[in-house]
N, C-alpha and C positions, 0 to 999 in steps of 0.2 A: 248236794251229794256228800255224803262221807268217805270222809279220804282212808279211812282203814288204816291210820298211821297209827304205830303204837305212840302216844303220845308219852307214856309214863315213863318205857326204857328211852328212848328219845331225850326225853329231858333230865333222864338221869347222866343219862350217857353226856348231853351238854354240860349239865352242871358241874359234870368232876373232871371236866376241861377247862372248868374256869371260866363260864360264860357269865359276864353283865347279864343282869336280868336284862334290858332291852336288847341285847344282842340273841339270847335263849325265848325273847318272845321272836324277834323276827326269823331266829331256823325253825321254830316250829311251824308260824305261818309258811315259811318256804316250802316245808316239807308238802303239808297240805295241799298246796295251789300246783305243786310240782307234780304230786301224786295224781292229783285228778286230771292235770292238763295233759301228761305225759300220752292218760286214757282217751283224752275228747284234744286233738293237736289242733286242729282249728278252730276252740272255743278260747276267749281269752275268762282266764278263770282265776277267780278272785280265793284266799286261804285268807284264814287272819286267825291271831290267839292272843291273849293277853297274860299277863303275867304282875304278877301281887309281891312288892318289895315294902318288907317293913320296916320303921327308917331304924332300928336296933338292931334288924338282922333276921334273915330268912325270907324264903318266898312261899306265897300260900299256892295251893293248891284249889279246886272246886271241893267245896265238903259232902263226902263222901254218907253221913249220916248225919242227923238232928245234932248228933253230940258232938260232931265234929264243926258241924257249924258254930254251934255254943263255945266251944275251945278256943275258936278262931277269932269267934268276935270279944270275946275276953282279951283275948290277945293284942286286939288291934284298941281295946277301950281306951280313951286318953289319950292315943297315939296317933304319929302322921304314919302314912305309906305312899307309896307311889305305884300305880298303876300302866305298866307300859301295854300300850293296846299297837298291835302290827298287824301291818296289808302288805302281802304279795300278791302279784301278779304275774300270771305264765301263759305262755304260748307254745304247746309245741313241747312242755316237757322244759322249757327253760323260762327262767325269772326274769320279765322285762321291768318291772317297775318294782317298787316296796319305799313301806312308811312307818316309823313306829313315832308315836304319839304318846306323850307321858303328863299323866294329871296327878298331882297336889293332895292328898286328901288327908284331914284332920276330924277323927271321931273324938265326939264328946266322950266322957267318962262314963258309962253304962254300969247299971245296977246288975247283979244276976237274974234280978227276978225278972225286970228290963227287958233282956238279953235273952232267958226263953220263954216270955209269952212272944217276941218278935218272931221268934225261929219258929214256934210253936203255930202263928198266925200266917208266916210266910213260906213255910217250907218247902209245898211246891212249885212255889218262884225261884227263890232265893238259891235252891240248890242248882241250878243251874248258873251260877253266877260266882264267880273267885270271888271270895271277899265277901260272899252273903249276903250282898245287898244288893238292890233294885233299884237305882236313881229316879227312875219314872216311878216308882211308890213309895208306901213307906219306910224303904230305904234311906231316903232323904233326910228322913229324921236323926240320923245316927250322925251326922257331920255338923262341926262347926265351921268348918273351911272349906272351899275350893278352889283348887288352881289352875285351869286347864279345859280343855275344850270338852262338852259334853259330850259328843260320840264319841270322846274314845275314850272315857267310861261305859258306854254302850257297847262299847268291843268292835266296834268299824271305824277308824278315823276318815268318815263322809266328807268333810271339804277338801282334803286334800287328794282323796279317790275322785273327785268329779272333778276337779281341776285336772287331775288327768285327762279323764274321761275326753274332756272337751278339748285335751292337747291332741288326744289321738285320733279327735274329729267321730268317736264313738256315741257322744253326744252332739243336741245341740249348743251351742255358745251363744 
């Protein structure tokens, strides 16, 4: 379900507070999971968001247009960033659990030319995705490095939600 959160003033609103990027991915996940559980009080309901720190400075955004992707991944060419991916959980309108997850990542140097045949060939992937890339495809190409658990580059950190899971006897164990 979409939670109808304005995500943009939200994060604005965070950011000129002075939020860590992983403290401004975990209020937007909360927003989300608080929004819709508030709606459904006896569904426990999962929000999650991610957020794009570049280790020079700034957080990305999902790009908005082809050219905006092109900008970004220019930006990020050569360069490490950090990816914090966050889980809340709610019941009832209030947060019982959260997790924020942070991965490593080091893009190779990318050519222009590179960089929009990629956009060019991925873009209706890709724009759905901070950072413009796809790790399950040719995303993968753009990295010399990783650090860090693969779903939470995926945008769900999965092993520590199913350790929940099976804390709260929600699964089997």
């Amino acid at each position: 379900m979409a939670p109808m959160v304005d995500e943009g003033a939200l994060k604005l609103a965070l950011e000129a507070e002075g939020l860590a990027p992983c403290d401004l991915a975990d209020a937007l996940a909360e927003a989300k999971a608080v929004k819709i559980s508030a709606k459904h009080p006896a569904a426990l309901v999962i929000g999650a968001d991610q957020v794009l720190a570049v280790d020079d400075g700034g957080l990305f955004d999902k790009a908005e247009t082809p050219e905006v992707a092109r900008q970004q991944l220019r930006m990020l060419s050569g360069k490490g960033h950090r990816l914090f991916s966050a889980i809340v959980l709610a019941v009832a309108g209030v947060p019982v659990w959260r997790h924020v997850g942070m991965v490593r990542l080091s893009v190779r140097p990318l050519s222009d030319e590179y960089i929009a045949d990629y956009v060019a060939r991925n873009w209706d992937d890709i724009r759905h995705c901070v950072g413009c890339y796809q790790i399950e495809g040719e995303g993968a190409q753009l990295f010399t490095r990783i650090e860090g658990d693969y779903f939470d580059i995926m945008g769900l950190p999965l092993l520590p939600l199913l350790a929940y899971l099976r804390e709260r006897k929600e699964i089997a164990s």
